[in-house]
DSSP file (Angstrom, degrees, kcal/mol; ACC not computed):
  #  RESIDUE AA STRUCTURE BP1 BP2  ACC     N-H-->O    O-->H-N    N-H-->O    O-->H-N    TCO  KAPPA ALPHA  PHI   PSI    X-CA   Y-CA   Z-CA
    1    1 A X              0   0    0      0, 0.0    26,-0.1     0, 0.0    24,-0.0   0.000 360.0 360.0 360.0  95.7  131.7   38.2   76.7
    2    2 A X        -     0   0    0     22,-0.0     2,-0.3    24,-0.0    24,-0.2  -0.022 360.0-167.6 -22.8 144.7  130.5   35.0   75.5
    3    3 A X        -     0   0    0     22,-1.4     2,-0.3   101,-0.1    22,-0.3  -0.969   9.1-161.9-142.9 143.1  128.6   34.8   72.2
    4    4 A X        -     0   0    0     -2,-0.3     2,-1.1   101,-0.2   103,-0.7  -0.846   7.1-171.8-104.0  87.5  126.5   31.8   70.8
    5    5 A X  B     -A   23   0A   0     18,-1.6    18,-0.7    -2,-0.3    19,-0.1  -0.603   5.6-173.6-123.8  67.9  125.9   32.1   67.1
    6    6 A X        +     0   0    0     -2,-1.1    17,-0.3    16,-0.2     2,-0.2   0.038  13.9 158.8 -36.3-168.5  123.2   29.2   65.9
    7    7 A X        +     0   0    0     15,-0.1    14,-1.6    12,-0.0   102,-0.1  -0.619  42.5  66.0 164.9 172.1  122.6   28.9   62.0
    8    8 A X        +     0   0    0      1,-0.2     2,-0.2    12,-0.2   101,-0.1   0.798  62.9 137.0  64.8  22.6  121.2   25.7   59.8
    9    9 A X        +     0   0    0     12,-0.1   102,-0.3    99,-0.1    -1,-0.2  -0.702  29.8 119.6 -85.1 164.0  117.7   25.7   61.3
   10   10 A X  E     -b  111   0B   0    100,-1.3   102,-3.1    -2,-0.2     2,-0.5  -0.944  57.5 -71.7 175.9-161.6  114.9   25.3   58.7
   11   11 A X  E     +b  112   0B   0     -2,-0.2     2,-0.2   100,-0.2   102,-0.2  -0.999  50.3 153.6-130.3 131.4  111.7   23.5   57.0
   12   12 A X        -     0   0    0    100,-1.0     3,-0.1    -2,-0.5    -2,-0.1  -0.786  45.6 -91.2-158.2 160.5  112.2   20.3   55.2
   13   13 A X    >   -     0   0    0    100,-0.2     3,-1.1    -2,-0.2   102,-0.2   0.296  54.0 -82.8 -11.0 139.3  110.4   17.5   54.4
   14   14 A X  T 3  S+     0   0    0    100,-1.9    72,-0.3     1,-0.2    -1,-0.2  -0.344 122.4  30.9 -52.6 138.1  110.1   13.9   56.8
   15   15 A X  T 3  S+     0   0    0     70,-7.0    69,-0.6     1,-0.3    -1,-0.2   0.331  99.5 124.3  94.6 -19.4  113.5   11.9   55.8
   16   16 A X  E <   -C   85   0C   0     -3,-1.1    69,-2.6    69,-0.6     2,-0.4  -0.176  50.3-139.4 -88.1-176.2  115.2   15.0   55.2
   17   17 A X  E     +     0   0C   0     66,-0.2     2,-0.3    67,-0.1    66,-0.2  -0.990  19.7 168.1-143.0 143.6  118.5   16.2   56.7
   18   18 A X  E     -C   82   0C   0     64,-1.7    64,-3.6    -2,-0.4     2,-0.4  -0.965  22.9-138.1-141.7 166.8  120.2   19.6   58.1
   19   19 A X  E     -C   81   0C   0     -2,-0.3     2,-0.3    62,-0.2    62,-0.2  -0.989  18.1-149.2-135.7 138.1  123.2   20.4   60.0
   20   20 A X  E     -C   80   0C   0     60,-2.7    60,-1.0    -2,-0.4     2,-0.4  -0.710  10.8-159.4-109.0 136.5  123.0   22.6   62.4
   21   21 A X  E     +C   79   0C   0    -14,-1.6     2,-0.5    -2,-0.3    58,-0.2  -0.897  14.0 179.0-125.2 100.3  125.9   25.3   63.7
   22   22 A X        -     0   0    0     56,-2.3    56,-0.5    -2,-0.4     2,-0.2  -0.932  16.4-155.2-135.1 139.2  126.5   27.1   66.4
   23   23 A X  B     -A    5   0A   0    -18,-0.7   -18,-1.6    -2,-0.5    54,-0.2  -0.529  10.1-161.7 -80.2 130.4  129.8   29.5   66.6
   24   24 A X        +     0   0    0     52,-0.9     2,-0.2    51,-0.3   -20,-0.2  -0.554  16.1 166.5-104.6-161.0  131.4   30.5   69.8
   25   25 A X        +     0   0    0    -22,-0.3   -22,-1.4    -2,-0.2     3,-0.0  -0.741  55.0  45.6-168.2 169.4  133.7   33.1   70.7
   26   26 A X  S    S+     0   0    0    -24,-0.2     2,-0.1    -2,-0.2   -24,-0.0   0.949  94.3  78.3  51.6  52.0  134.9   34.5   74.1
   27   27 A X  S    S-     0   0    0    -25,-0.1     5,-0.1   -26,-0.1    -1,-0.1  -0.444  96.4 -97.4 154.6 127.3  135.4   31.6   75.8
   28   28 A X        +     0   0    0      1,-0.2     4,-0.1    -2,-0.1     3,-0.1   0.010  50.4 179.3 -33.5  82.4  138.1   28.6   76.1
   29   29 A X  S >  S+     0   0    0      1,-0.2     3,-1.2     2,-0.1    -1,-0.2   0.884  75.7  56.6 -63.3 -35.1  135.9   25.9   73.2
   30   30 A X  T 3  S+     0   0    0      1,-0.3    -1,-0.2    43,-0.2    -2,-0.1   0.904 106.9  42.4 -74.9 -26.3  138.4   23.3   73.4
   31   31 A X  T 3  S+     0   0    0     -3,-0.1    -1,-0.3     2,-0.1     2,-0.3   0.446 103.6  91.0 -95.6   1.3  138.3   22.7   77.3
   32   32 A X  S <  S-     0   0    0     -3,-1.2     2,-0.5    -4,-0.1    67,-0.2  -0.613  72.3-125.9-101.2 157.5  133.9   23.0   77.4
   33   33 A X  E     -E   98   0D   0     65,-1.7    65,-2.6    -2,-0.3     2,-0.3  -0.852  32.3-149.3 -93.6 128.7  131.3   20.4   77.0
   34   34 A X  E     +EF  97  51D   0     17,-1.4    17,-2.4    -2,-0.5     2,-0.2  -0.788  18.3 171.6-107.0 149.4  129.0   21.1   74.5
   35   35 A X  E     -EF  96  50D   0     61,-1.0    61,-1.9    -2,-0.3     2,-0.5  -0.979  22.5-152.0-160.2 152.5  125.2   20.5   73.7
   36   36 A X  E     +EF  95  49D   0     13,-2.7    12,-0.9    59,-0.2    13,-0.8  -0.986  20.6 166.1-132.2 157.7  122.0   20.8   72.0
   37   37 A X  E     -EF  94  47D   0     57,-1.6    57,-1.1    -2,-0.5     2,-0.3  -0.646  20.0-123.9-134.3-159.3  119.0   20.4   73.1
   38   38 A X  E     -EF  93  46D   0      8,-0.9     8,-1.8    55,-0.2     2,-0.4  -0.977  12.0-173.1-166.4 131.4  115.3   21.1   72.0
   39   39 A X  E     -E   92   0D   0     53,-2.4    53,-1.2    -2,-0.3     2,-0.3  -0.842  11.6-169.1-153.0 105.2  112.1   22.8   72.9
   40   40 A X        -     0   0    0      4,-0.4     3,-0.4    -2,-0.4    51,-0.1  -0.823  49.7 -71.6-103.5 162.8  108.7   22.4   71.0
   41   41 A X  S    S+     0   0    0     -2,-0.3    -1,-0.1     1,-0.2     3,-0.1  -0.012 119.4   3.9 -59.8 127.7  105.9   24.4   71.6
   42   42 A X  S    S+     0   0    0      1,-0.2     2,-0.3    -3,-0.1    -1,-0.2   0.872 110.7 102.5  64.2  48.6  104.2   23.6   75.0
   43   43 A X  S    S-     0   0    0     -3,-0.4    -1,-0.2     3,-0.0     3,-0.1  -0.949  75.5-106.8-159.5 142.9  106.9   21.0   75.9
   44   44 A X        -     0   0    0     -2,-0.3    -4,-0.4     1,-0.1     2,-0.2  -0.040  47.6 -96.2 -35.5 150.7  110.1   21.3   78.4
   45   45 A X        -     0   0    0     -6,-0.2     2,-0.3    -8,-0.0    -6,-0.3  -0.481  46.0-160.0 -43.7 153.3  113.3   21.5   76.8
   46   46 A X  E     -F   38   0D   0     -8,-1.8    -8,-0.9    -2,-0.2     2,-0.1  -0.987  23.2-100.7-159.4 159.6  115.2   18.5   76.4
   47   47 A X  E     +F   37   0D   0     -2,-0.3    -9,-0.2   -10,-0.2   -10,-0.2  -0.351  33.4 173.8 -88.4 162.7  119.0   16.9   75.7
   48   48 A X  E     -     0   0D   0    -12,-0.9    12,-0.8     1,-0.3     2,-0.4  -0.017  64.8 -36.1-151.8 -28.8  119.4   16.0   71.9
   49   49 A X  E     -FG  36  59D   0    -13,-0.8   -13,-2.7    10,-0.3    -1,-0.3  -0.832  59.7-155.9 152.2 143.9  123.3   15.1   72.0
   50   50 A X  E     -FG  35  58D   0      8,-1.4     8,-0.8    -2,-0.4     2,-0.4  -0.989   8.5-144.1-157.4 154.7  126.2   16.4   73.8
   51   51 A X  E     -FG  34  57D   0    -17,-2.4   -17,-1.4    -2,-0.3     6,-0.2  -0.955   9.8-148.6 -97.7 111.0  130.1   16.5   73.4
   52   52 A X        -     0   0    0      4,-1.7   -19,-0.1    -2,-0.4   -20,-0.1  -0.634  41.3-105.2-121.1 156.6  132.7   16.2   76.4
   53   53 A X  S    S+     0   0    0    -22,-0.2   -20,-0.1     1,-0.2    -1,-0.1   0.018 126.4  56.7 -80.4   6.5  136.2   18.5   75.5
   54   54 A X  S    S-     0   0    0      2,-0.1    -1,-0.2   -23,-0.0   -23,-0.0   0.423 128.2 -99.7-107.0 -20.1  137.7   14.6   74.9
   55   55 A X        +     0   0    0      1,-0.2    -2,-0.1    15,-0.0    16,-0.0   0.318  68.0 154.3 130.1 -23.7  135.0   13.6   72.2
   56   56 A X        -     0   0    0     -5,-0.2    -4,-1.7     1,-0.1    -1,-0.2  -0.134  27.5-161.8 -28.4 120.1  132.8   11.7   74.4
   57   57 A X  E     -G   51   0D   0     -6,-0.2     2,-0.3    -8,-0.0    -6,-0.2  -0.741  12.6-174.8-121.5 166.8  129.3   11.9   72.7
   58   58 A X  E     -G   50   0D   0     -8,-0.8    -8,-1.4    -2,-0.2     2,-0.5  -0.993   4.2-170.5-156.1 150.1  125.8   11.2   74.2
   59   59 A X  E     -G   49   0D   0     -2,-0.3   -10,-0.3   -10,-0.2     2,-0.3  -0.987  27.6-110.6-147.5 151.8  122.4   11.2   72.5
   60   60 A X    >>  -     0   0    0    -12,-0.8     3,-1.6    -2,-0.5     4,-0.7  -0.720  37.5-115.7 -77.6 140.1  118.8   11.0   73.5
   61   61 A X  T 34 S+     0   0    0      1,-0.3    -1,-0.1    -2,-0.3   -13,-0.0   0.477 112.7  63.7 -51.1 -14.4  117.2    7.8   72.6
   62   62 A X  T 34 S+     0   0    0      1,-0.1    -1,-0.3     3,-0.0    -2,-0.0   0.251 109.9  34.8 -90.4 -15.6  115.0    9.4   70.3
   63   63 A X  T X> S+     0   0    0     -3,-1.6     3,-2.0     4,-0.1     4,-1.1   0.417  80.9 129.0-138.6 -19.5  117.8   10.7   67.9
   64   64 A X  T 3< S+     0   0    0     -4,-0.7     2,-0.3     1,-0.2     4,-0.1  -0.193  81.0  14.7 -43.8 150.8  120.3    7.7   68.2
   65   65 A X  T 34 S+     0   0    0      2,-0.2    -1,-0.2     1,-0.2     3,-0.1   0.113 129.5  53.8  83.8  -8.5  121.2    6.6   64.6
   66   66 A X  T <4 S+     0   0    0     -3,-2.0    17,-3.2    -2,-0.3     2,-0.4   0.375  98.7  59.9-126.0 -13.7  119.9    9.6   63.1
   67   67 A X  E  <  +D   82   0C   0     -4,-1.1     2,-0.3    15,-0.2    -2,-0.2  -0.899  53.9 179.9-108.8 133.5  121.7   12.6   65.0
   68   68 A X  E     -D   81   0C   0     13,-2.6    13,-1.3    -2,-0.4     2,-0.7  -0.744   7.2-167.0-137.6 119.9  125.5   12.9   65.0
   69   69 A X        +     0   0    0     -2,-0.3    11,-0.2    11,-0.2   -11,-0.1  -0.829  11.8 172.9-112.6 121.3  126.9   15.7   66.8
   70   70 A X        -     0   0    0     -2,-0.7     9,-0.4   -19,-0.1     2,-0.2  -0.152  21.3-130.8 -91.2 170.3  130.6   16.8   66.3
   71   71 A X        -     0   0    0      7,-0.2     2,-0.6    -2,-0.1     7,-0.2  -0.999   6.4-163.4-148.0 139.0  133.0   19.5   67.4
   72   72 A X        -     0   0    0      5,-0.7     5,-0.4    -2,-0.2     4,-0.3  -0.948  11.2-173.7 -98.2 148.0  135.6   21.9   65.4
   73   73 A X  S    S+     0   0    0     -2,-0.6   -43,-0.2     3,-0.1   -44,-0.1   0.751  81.4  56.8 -95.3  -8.9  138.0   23.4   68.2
   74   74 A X  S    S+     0   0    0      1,-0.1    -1,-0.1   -45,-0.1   -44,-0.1   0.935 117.1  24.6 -45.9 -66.3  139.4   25.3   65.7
   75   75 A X  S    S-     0   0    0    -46,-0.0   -51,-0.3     2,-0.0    -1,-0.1   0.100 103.0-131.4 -82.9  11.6  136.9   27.0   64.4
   76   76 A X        +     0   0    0     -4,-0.3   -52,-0.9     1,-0.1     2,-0.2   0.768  60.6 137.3  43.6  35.2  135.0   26.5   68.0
   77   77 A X        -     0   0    0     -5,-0.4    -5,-0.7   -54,-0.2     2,-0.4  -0.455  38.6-163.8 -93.3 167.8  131.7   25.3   66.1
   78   78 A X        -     0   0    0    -56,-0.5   -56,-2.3    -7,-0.2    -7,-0.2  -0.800  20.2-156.7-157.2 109.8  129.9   22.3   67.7
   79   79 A X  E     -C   21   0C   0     -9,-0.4     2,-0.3    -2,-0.4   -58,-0.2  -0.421  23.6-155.9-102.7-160.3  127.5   20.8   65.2
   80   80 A X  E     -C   20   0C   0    -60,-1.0   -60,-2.7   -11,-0.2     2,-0.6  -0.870  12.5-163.0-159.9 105.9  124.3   18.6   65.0
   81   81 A X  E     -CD  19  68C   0    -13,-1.3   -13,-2.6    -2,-0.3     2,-0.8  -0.836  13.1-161.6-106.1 126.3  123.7   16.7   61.6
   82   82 A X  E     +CD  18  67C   0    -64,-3.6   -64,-1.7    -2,-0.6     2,-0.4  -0.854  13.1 177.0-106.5 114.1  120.2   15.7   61.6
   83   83 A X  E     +     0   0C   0    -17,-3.2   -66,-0.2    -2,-0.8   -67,-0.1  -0.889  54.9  19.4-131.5-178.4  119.2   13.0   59.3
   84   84 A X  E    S-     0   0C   0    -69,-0.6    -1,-0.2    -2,-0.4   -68,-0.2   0.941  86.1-152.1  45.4  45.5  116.1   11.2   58.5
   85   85 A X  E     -C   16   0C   0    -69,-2.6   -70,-7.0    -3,-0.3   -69,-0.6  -0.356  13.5-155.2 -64.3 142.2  114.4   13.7   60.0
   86   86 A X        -     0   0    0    -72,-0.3     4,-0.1   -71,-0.1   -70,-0.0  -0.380  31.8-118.5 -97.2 155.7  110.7   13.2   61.7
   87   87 A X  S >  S+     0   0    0     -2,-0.1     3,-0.5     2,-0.1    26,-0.2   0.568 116.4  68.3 -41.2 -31.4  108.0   15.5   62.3
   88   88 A X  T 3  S+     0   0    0      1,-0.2    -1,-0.1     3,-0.0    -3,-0.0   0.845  89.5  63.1 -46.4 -41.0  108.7   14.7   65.9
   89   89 A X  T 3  S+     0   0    0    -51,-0.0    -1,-0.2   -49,-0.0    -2,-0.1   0.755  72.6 120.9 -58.5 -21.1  112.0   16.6   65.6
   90   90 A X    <   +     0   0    0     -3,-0.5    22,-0.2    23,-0.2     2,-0.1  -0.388  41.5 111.5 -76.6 139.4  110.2   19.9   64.9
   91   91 A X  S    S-     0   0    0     20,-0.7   -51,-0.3    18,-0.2    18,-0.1  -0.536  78.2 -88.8 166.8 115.4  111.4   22.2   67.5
   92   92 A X  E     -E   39   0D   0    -53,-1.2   -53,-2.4   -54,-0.1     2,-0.4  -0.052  50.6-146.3 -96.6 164.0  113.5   25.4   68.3
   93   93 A X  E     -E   38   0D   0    -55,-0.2    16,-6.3    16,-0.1     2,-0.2  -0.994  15.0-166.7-148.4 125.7  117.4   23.8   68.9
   94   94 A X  E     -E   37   0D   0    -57,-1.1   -57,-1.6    -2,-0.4     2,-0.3  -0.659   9.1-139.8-105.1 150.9  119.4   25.5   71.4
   95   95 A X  E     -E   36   0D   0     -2,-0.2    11,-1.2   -59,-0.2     2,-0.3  -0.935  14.2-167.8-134.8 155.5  123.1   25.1   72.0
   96   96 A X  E     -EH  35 105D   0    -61,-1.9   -61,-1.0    -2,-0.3     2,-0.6  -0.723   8.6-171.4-122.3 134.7  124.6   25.1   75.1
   97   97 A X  E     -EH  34 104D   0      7,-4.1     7,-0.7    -2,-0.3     2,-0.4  -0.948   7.5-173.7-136.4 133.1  128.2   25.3   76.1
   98   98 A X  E     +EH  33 103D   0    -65,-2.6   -65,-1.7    -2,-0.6     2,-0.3  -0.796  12.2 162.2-114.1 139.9  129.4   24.7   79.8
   99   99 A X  E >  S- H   0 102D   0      3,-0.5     3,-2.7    -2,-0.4   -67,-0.1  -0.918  73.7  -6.1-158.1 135.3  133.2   25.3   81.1
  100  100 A X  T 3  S-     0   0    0     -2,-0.3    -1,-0.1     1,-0.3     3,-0.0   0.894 129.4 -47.3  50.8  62.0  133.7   25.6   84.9
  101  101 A X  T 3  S+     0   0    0      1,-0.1     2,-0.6    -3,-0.0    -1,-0.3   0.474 115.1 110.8  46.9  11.8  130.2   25.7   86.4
  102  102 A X  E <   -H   99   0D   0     -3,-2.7    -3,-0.5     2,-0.0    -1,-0.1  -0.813  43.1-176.6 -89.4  74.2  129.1   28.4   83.7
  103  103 A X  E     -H   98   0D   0     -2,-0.6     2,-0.4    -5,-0.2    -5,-0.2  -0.431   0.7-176.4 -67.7 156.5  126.7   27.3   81.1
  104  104 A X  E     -H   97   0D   0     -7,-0.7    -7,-4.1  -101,-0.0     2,-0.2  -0.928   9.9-151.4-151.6 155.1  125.6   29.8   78.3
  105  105 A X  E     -H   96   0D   0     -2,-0.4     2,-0.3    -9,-0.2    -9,-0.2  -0.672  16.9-130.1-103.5 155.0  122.8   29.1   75.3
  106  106 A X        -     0   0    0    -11,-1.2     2,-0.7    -2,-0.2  -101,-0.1  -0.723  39.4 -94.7-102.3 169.9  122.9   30.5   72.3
  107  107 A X        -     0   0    0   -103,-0.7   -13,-0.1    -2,-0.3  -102,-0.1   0.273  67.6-107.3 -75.8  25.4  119.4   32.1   71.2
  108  108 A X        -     0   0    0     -2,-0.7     2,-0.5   -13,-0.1   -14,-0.3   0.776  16.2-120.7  63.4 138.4  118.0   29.0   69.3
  109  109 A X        -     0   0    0    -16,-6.3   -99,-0.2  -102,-0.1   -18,-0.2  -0.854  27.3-120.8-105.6 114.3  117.3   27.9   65.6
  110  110 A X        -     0   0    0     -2,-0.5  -100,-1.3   -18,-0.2     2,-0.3  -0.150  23.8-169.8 -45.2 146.8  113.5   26.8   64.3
  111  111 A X  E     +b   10   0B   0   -102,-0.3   -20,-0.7   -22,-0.1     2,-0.3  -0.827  13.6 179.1-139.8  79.5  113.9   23.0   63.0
  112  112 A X  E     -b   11   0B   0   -102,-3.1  -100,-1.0    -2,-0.3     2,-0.3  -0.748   3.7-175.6-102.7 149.5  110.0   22.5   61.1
  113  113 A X        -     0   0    0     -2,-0.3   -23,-0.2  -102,-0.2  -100,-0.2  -0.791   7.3-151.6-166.6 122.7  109.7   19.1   59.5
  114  114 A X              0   0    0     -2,-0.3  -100,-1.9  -100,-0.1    -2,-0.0  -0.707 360.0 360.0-114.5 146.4  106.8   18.1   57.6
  115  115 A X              0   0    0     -2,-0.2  -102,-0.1  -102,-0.2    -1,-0.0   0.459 360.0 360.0 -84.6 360.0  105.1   15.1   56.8
């Protein structure tokens, strides 16, 4: 049984920074592609940054220069260090881990940033 374990969601201040966590277990971390994405209220979901199982990174234009998301395979974490954070940014942050046509999300962390 997969499990997805966010953590590091929060309120801070425009300019501010958090890092964000999400834990697997029950399922092969080093060989998946990892992501987070993003969903505020009365808006789609959307990509934030992703990880390929070689290191490969990707980012939404919106987060370039400010997001950087990493992977342990050790401890099978994939984070998302947010800095210079917006009010735009505010938004529940999912992560998603994919291996072999499977995707699974973890239940999402609140992200509030205030002006």
């Amino acid at each position: 049984q997969v499990q997805l374990v966010e953590s590091g969601g929060g309120s801070v201040q425009a300019g501010g920074s958090l890092r964000l966590s999400c834990a697997a277990s029950g399922i092969i971390f080093s060989i998946s592609a990892l992501g987070w994405y993003r969903q505020a209220p009365e808006k789609q979901r959307e990509l934030v940054a992703t990880v390929t199982s070689d290191g490969r990174t990707n980012y939404a234009d919106s987060v370039k220069g400010r997001f950087t998301i990493s992977r342990d395979n050790t401890k099978k974490t994939v984070y998302l260090q947010m800095n210079s954070l917006k009010p735009e940014d505010t938004a529940v942050y999912f992560c998603r881990v994919s291996i072999w046509r499977a995707e699974y999300w973890g239940q999402g962390t609140q992200v509030t940033v205030s002006s």
